[in-house]
C-alpha positions in Angstrom: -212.1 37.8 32.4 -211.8 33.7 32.3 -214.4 32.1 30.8 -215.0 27.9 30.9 -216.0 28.4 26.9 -213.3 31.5 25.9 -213.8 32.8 21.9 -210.9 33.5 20.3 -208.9 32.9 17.0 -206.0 30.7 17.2 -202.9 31.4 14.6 -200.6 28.6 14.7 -197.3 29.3 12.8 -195.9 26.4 11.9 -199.3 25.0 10.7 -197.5 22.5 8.4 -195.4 21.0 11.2 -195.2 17.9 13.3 -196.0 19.3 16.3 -199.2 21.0 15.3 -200.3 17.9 13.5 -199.6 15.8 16.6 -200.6 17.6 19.3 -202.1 21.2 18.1 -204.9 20.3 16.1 -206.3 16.9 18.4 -205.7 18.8 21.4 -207.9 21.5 19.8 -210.8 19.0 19.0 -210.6 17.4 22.2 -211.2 20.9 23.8 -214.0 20.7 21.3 -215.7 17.5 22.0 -215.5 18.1 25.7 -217.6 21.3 25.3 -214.5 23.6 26.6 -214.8 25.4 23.5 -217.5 27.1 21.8 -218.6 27.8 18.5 -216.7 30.8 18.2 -213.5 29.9 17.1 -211.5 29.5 14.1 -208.1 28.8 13.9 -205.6 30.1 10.9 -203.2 28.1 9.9 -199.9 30.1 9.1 -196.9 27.8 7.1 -194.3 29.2 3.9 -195.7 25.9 2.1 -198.4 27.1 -0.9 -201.3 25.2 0.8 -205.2 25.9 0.9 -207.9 25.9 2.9 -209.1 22.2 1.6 -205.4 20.9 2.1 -205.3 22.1 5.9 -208.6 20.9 7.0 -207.4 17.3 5.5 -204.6 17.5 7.6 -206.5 18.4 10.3 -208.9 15.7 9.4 -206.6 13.0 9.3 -204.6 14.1 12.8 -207.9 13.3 14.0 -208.9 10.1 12.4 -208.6 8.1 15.7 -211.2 9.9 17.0 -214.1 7.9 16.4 -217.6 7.3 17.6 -217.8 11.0 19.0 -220.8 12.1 17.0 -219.2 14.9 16.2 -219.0 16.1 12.5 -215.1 15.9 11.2 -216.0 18.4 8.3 -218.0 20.6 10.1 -215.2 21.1 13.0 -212.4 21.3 10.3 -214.1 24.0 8.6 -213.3 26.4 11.8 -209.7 26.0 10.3 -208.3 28.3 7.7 -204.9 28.7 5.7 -202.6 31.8 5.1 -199.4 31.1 2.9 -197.2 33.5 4.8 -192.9 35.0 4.6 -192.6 35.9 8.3 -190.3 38.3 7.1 -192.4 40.4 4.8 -194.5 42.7 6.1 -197.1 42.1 3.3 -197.7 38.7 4.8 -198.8 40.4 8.0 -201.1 43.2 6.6 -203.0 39.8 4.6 -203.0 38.1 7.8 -204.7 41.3 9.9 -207.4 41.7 6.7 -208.2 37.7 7.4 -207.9 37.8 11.5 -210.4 41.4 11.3 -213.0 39.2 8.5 -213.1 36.0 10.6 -213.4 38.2 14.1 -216.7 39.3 12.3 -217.7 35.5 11.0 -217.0 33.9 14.5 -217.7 36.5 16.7 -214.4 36.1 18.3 -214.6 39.7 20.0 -211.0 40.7 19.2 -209.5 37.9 21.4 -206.1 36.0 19.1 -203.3 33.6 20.4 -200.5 34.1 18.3 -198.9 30.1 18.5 -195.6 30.4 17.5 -194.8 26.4 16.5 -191.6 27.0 14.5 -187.9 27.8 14.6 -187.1 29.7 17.8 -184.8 32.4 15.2 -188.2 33.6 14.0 -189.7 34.5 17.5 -188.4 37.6 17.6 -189.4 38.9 14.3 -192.8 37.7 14.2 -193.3 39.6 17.5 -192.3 42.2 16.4 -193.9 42.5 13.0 -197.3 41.4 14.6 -197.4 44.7 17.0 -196.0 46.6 13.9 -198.6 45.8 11.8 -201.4 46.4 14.3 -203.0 42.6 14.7 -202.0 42.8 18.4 -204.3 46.0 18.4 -208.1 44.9 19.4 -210.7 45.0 21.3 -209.8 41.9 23.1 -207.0 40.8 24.5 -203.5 39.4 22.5 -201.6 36.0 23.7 -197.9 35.0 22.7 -197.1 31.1 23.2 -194.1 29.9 22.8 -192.5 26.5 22.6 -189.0 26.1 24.0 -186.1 26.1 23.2 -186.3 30.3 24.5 -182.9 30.5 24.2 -180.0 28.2 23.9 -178.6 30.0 27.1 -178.9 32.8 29.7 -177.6 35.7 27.4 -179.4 34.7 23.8 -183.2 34.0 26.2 -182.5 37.3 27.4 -182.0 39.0 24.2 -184.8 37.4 22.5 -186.7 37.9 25.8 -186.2 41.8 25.2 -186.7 41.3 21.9 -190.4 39.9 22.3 -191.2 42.4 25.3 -190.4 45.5 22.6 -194.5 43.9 21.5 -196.0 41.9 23.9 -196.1 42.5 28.1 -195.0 39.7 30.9 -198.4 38.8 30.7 -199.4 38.2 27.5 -196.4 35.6 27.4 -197.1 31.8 27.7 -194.1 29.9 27.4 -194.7 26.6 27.4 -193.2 23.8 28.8 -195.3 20.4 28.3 -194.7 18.6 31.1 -196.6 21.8 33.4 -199.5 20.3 32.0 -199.5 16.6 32.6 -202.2 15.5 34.8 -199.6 14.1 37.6 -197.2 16.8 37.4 -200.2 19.7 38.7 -201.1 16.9 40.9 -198.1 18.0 43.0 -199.1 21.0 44.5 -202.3 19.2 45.3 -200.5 16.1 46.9 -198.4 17.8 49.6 -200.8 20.7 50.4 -204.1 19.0 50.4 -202.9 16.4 52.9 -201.8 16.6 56.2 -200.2 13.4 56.2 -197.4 14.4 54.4 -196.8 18.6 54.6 -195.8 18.2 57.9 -193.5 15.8 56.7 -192.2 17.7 53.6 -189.2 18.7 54.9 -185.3 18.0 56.2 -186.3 16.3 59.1 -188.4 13.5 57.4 -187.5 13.0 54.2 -183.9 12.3 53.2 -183.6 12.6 49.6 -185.8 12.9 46.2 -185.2 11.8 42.7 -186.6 12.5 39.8 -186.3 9.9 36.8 -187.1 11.1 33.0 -185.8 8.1 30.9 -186.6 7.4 27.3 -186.2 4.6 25.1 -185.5 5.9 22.2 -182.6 7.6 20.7 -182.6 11.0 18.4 -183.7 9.3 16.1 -184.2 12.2 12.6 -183.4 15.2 15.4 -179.7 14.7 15.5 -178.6 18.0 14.1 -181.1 19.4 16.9 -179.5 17.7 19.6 -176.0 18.7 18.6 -176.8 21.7 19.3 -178.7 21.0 22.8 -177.6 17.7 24.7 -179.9 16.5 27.2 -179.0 19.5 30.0 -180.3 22.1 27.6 -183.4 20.0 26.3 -184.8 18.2 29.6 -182.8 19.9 32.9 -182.9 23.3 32.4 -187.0 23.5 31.8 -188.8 19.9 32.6 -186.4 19.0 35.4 -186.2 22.2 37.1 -189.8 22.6 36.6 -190.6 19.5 38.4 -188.0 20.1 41.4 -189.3 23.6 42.1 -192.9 22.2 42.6 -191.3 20.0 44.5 -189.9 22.3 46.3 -191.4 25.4 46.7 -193.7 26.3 50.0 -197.4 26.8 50.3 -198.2 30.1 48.6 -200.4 32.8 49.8 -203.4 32.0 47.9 -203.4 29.9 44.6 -203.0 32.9 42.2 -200.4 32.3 39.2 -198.3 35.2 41.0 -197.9 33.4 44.2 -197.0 30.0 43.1 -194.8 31.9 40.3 -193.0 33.9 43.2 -192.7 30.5 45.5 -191.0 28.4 42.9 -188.5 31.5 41.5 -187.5 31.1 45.8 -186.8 27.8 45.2 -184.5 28.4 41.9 -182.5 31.3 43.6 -181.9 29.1 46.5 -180.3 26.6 44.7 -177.0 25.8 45.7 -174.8 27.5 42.6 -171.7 25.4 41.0 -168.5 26.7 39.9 -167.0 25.7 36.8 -164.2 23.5 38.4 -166.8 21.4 40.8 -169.3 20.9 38.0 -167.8 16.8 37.8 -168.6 16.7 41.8 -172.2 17.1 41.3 -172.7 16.3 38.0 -172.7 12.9 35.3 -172.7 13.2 31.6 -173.2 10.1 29.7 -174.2 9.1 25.9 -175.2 6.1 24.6 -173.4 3.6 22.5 -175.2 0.5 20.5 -177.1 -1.9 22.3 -179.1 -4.9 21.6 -182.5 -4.5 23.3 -185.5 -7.5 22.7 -182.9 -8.5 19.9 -182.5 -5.9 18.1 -179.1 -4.1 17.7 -179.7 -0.6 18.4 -176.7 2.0 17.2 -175.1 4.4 19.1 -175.3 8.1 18.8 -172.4 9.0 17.1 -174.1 7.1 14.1 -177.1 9.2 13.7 -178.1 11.5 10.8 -176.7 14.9 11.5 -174.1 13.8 14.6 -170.4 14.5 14.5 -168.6 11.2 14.8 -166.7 12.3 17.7 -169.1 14.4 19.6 -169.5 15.5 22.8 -172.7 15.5 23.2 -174.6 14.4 25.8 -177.3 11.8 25.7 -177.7 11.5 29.5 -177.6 13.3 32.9 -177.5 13.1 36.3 -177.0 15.2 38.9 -176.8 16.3 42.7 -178.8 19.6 43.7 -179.0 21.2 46.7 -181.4 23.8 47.9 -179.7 25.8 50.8 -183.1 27.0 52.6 -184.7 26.4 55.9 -187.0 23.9 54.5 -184.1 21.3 52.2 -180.6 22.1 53.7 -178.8 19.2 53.7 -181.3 17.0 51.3 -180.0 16.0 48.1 -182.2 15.7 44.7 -181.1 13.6 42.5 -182.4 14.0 38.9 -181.7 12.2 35.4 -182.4 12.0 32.1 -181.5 9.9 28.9 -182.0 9.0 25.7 -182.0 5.1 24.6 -182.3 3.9 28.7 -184.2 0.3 29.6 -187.7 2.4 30.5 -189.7 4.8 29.3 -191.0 6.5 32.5 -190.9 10.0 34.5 -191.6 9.5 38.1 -190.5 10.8 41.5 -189.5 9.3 44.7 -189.6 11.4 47.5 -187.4 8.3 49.9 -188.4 9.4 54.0 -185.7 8.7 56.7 -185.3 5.8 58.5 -186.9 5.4 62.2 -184.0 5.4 65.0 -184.8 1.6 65.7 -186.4 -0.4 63.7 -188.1 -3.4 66.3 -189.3 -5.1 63.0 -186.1 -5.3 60.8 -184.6 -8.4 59.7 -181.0 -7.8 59.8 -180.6 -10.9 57.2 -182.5 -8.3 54.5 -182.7 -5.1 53.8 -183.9 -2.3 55.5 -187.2 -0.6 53.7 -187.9 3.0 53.9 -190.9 4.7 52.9 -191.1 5.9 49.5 -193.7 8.1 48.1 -193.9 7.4 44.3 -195.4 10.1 41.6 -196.1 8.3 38.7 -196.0 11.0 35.6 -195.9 8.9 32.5 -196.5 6.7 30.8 -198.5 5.4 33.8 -200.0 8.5 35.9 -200.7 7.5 39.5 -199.2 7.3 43.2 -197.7 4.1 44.9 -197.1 4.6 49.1 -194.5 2.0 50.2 -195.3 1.3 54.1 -194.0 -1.3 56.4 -195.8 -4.3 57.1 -196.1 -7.5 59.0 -195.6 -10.8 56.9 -197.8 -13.4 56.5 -196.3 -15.8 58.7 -195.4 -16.0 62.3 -192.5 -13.8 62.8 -192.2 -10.5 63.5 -190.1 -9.5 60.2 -191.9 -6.1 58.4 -192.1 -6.3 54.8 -192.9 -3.5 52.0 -196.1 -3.5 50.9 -197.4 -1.1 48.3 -200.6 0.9 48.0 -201.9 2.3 44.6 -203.2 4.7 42.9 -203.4 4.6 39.2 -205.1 7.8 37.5 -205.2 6.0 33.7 -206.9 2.7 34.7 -210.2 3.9 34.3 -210.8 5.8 31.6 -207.2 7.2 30.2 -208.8 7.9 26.7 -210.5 10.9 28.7 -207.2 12.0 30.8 -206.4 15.2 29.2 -203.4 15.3 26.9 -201.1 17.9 28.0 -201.3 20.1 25.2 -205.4 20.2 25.6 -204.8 21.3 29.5 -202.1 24.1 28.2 -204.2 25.7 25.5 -207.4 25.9 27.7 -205.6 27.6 30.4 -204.4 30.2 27.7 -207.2 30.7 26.5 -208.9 31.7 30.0 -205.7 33.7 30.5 -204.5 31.2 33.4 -200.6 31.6 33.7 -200.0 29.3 36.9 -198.6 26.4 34.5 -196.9 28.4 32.1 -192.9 29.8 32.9 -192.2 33.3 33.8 -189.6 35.6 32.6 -187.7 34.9 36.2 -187.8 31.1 36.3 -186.3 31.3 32.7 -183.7 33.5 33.7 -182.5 31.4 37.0 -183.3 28.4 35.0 -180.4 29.2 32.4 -177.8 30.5 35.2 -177.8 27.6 36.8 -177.4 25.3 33.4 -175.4 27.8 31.8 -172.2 26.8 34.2 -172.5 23.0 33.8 -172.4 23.7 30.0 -169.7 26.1 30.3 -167.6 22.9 32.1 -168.5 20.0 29.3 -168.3 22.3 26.5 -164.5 22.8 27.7 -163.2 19.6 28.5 -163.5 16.6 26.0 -165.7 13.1 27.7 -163.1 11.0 27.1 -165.5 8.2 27.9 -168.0 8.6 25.6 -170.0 6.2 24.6 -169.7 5.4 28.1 -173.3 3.3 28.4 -175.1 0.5 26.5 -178.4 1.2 25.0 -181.4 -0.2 26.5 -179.4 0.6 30.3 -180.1 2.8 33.0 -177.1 5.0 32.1 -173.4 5.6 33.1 -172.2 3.7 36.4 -171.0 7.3 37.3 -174.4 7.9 38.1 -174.9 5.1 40.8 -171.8 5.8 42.3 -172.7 9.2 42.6 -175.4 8.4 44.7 -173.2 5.4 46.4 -170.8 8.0 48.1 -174.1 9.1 50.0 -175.5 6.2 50.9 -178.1 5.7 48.6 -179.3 4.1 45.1 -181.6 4.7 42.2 -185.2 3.4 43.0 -186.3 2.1 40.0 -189.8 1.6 40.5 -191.3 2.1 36.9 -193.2 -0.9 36.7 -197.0 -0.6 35.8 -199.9 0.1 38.7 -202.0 -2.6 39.4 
């Protein structure tokens, strides 16, 4: 049953990590100083280093040092947290942890209910799973919830095998895979956007609009993560979850009712309709870039190939673009255009859904440009919407000119727009799987991908570095969109 204040206990493994010092553990206290979560918590902390109790709660402590003013009691929160020194693969380890889960289900009142966070290297998923079931901590009298962060799976064949692997101890539905970008404000603001408004539904479709792109650029580079990235490229990391994610919402029709089975079974259309590649046409739809040095504001910037952990001549890549095509009633015959990169001019994800131009145009200036409408979905760092319509100028004439109407969600009070991370763990905790990833979106996900990596993996980029850092990527990429009439709308800069 959901609750708005759920008990439960909360065992993060990876307790020592970046991510749960960064995002776990202030994402918790929000939920905490927002009155989303009740007394009756605690949260174990599960890591191979020797810690203690008093060394994770200053952790915790200091993740949340910005927090001030909130009239909340830093100790007292941080004493809800609680340390296990822990081998995942002895089963010793386990049988501690159930003794400490079944003692603090008794001091909290937690009722049985335990998220199992698994924060840490994907090779340990299925072991952990395993060994949890094994050792009996997944049997209570409340309910048991897997998260896990991606990578799940480096392809189709390993995420199914570790996919089996974790369903040997844990059902569909106790499953929360996670992918970040489900929770950002703007992103579940989608759904909302095209079937709250009957402006643009009608609209939503191969008649009216004539192309969508979605933009994920990032400023920096890998950065300490090159050995990571090696192993990934941006088409594993971004496409095949945060891209694909994004485009199915995009995508998908209205479901039956708003149930996390009906949208679930509305994007997973949207995924098999996707028009599928072969090996030899991947280049046709596809641009692979990575970045060389740069000099942005001044500063020399290096390329890729000179990062910690990144073979000199790799073929990696730091950037894509591509050219999909769903083949349903709804998109045949409308391109989306999606990219990604590392080291590019902006950091911004946004959308632009471009509509088709009228017939005849009685207010175009044939010395400019003509202007379509563009419907802009601002997701970061700016979350908002910006309408570009046609309008009269302010003169005597009868030229139209853009103007632009805004919305900016973060203008107001963005210290109180919840983090992603905050939005994810609440809904898991209330047992809300509409912004988690199914089994089935996984699976199509990695088909898809898996034949685009099959083509670079075999065929050397004999190109690479083949764009500047601190640039909008490859000019591949604008003359892919060049051969269908079109061009990248850049249109990142910040909401008034």
């Amino acid at each position: 049953m959901k609750t708005n204040k759920p008990k439960s206990i909360i065992v993060i493994f990876g307790a020592t990590g970046d991510l749960a010092k960064r995002k776990l553990y202030p994402s918790i206290y929000r939920l905490y100083r927002s009155g989303k979560l009740s007394d009756n918590f605690a949260v174990v902390g599960v890591a191979r280093r020797p810690w203690t109790n008093a060394v994770l709660r200053d952790n915790v402590k200091e993740s949340i040092a910005s927090f001030k003013n909130d009239n909340i009691d830093h100790d007292a929160f941080s004493s809800h947290f609680h340390y296990h020194p822990f081998d995942v693969t002895n089963i010793e380890s386990y049988q501690e942890l159930h003794t400490l889960l079944n003692d603090l289900d008794g001091e909290y009142h937690t009722e049985g209910n335990r998220i199992f966070y698994l924060a840490m290297a994907p090779n340990f998923f299925g072991t952990i799973a395993e060994n949890l079931k094994s050792q009996g901590l997944t049997s209570t009298e409340g309910w048991s919830r897997l998260v896990i962060e991606k990578p799940f799976g480096h392809n189709y064949p390993s995420a199914k095998e570790l996919n089996e692997q974790i369903r040997q101890a844990f059902t569909e539905d106790q499953i929360y895979r996670i992918d970040h970008y489900l929770g950002k404000e703007m992103v579940q603001n989608i759904e909302v956007i095209r079937f709250a408004n009957a402006m643009f539904e009608p609209l939503w479709n191969n008649q009216y609009i004539s192309n969508i792109q979605i933009t994920s650029s990032e400023t920096l580079g890998v950065e300490d993560r090159g050995r990571y990235y090696e192993s990934s490229g941006a088409l594993r990391d971004m496409v095949q979850n945060h891209i694909l994610q994004m485009m199915a919402l995009l995508a998908m029709e209205p479901p039956i009712k708003l149930t996390p089975e009906e949208i679930r079974s509305e994007k997973v259309k949207v995924l098999r309709a996707l028009r599928p590649i072969e090996v030899e046409d991947v280049n046709n739809y596809f641009v692979r870039g990575q970045y060389g040095q740069g000099n942005v504001s001044g500063e020399e910037l290096s390329a890729y190939r000179e990062a910690n952990g990144v073979d000199p001549e790799s073929n990696t890549e730091t950037y894509v673009a591509g050219k999909l095509l769903i083949d349903n009633f709804r998109w045949k015959g409308v391109p989306f255009y999606i990219r990604t990169g590392k080291r590019m001019k902006q950091k911004s994800t946004e959308i632009v859904i471009q509509f088709k131009d009228l017939p005849m145009n009685l207010y175009y200036d044939k010395a400019s440009n003509v202007h379509p409408n563009l419907l802009v979905i601002h997701i970061q760092p700016d979350e908002g919407l910006r309408l570009y319509l046609n309008a009269k100028k302010g003169d005597h004439g009868t030229v139209s000119m853009p103007i632009a109407m805004n919305y900016n969600n973060s203008s107001k009070d963005k210290m109180n727009t919840p983090e992603a991370y905050e939005v994810l763990l609440h809904d898991c905790m209330r047992g809300d799987s509409t912004n988690f990833t199914h089994w089935d979106e996984v699976a199509l996900s990695w088909k898809f991908v898996d034949i685009i990596s099959q083509a670079w993996e075999n065929s050397k980029a004999n190109d690479f570095p083949n764009y500047e850092s601190g640039t909008m990527g490859p000019k591949a990429s604008d003359d892919m969109l060049k051969e269908d009439g079109y061009h990248w709308w850049n249109v990142s800069n910040r909401l008034d």
